[in-house]
N, C-alpha and C positions, 0 to 999 in steps of 0.2 A: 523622591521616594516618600511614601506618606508614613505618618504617623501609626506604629502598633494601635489598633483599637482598645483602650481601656475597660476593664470587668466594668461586668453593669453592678453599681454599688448593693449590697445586700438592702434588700426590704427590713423594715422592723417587725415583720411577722417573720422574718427569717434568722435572724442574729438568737435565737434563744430556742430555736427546738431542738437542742439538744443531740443535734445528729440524725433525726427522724427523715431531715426532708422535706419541704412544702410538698411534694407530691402524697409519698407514705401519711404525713399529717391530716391532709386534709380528705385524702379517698379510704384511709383504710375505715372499716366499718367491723372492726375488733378492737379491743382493749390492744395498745401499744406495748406495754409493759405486764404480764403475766404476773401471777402472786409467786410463783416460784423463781421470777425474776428472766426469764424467757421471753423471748419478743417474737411477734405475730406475723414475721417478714420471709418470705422465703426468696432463695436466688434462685432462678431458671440458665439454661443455655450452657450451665458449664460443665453436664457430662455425672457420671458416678465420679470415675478416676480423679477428673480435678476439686469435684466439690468435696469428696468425703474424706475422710484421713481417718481408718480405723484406729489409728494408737488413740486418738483426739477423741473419739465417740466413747472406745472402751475406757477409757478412762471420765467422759463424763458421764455416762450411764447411769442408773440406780443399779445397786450392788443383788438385788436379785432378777433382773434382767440380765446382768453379765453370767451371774452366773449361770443362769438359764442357756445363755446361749455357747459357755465353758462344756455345760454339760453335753447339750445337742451336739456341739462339734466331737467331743470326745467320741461319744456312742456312733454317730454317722462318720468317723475315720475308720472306726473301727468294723463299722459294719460294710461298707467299701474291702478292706482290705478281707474280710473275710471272701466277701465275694470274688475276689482276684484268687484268691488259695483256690477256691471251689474250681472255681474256670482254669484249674493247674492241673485239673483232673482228681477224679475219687481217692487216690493212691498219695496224692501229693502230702497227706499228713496221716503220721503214723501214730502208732501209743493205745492211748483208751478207747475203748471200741467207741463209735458214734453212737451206737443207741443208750452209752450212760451221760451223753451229753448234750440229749436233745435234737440227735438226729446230724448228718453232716454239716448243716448251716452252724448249728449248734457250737458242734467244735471248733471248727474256723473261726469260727468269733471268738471264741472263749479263746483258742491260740495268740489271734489276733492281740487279744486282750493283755495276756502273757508278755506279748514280743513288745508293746506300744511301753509297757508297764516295767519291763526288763526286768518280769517276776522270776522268770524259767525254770516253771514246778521242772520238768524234764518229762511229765506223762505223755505231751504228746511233741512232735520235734515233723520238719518237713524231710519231702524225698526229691532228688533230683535237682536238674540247675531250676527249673520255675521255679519252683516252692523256693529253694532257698534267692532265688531274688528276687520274690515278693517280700520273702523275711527280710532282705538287705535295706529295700525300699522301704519300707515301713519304719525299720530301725532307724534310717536318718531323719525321716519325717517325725517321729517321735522325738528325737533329742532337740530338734529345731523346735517344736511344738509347746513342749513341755519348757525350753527356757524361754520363749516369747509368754507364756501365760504364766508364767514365775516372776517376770521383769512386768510383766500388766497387771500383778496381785502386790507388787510390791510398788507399786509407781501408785499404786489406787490408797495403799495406805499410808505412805509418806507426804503423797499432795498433801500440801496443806489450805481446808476450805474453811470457810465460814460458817457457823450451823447458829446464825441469830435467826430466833421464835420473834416474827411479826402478831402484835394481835391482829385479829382477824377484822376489827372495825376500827375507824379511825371516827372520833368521835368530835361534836361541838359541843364545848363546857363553858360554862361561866369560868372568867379569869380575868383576877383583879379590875372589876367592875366591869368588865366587859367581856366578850367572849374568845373565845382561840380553838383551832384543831388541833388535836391531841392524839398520838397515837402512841402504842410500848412496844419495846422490846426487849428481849433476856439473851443472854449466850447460853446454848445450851449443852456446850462441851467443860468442863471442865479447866481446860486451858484458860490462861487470862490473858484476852484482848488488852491493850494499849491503845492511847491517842484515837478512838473512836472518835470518827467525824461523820454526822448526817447532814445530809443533802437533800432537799424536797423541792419539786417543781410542778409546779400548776399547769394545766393543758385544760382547755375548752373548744367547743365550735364557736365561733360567730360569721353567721352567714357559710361561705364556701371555705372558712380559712379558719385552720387550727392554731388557735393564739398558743404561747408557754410564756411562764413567767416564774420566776426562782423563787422563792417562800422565804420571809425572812426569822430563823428561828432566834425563840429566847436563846436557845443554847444552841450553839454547830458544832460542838465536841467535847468531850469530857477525857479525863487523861486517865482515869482507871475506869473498868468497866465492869464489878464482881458481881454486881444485883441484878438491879431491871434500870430503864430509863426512862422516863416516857417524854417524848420528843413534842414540843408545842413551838403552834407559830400562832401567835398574838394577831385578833383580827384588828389590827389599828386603822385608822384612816387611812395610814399610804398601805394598808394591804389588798394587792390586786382581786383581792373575794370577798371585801367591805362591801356590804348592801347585798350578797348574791343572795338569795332564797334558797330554799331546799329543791323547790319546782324548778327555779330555773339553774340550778345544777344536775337536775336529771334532762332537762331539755336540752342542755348546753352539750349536755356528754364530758362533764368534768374529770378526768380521772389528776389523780396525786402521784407523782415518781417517784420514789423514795431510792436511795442508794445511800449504803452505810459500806465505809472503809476501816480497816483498824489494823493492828499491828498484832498479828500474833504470836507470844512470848515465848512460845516454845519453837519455834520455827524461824522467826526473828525477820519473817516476810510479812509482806501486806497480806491482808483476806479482804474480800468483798462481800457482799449479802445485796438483794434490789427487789423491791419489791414494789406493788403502787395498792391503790384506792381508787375505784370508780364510787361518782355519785350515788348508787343503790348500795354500796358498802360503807356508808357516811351513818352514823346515828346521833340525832339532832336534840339537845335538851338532855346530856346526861354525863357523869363524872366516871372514873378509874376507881374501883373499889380499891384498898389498900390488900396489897401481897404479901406486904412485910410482916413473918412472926415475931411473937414476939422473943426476945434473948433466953435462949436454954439455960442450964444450969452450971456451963460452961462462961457466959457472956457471950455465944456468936449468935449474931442475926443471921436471916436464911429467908429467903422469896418463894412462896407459893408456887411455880411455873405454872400451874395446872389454873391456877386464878387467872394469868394474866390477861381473859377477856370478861372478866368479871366487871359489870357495871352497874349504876343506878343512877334511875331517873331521877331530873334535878330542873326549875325552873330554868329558864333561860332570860339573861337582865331585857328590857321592854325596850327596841330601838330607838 
């Protein structure tokens, strides 16, 4: 009986990208990592049902798309059930005559409106077993409705996320005689993160294959986090972006991974934040203006947020 065949050992262009994939690495021809921390990858084959999971969606949504789509549902349940009254026949709702309501559709919606809302001015009430087992229908669909979008407004403000302000450029600065990239960030809720740790990894083409490589910072974490930070990796001899030029990081297609984790204090969970830098989002020969006011009349200090992409130009030391 022969021997199980052994994996074929990883490649050194493979041990470090990060989960990407030598394939996704080396074909895709978009930014991997998104500023809003979203990746450029889609899955096929698996259907609506298996891929999507609406609790999952509405809850990462932006909060004026949910509600956009809170409200649409609302209005189109209601204007459904209206339409079911109508189709109960002219007689099926009694009370306020139709022409102070906008005509028959008119009323049936506004009843509609009533029965979803379990308002029951009483002006208008259904006739007959249709009407009232469209009322019945509706009425269960409402209570079911109404606590799934109660459990999704309360699940959306409980989550607890990360809201760290990326500056918008990552910069090369003179640093202690030599140079480093440099980029900041703020928290921008009021809550105080904990044990903040960053993370940055390097990605290039060379030839058909997407090299990564981990960046090694002065600092990978700081244990309070009230201000700003600005995160530097020191371009020393052993850093994999020693000698690179500004041209041949636009040719190379460099982009920067960033992921920052931290502990949030009021919740007592981890939060995430990820964001990256491509080569055209790099500014070459300039420093981080200072954010910091100065101490009130109180003694507290306090960070500009609105500065944090505030910079100036600054020679770069002579290679």
């Amino acid at each position: 009986m022969s021997a199980p065949a052994k994996p074929a050992p990883l490649r050194p262009e493979d041990k470090n990208d990060l989960g990407f994939g030598s394939v996704v690495s080396a074909q895709s021809e978009r930014r991997l990592l998104n500023k809003d921390g979203s990746f450029n990858v889609r899955r096929r084959g698996l259907g609506v049902l298996r891929s999507q999971s609406l609790y999952h969606s509405a809850l990462q949504m932006s909060w004026p798309k949910f509600l956009w789509i809170v409200t649409i549902a609302y209005l189109a349940i209601n204007v459904v059930f209206a339409l079911l009254f109508l189709a109960c026949g002219r007689d099926a709702l009694v009370g306020v005559h139709e022409s102070q309501m906008g005509g028959t559709f008119g009323r049936a919606f506004f009843f509609s409106v009533e029965t979803f809302a379990t308002i029951g001015y009483g002006e208008i009430s259904p006739v007959g077993i249709p009407g009232h087992m469209v009322m019945v229908l509706e009425a269960l669909i409402a209570v079911m409705s109404q606590a799934l979008i109660t459990g999704l407004l309360f699940a959306r403000f409980s989550r607890p996320t990360a809201a760290i302000l990326f500056s918008q450029q990552m910069i090369v600065a003179p640093f202690e005689g030599g140079t480093a990239l440099m980029f900041r960030i703020t928290n921008l809720r009021d809550s105080q993160l904990l044990d903040v740790r960053a993370r940055v990894s390097c990605s290039w083409m060379e030839g058909e294959i997407r090299r990564f490589s981990l960046l090694e910072l002065q600092r990978a974490e700081v244990m309070f986090f009230p201000l700003a930070w600005t995160i530097v990796h020191p371009i020393t001899p052993d850093s994999p972006i020693v000698g690179v030029s500004e041209a041949q990081m636009l040719t190379q297609d460099y982009e920067f991974l960033v992921t920052i984790s931290a502990t949030d204090e009021t919740f007592a969970t981890q939060v995430q934040a990820r964001s990256s830098y491509k080569a055209n989002e790099m500014l070459w020969g300039a420093k981080f203006r200072n954010i910091f006011n100065p101490a009130d009349d109180e003694g507290m200090l306090s960070v500009d947020v609105e500065r944090i992409d505030d910079v100036e130009r600054v020679p770069l030391p002579l290679s």
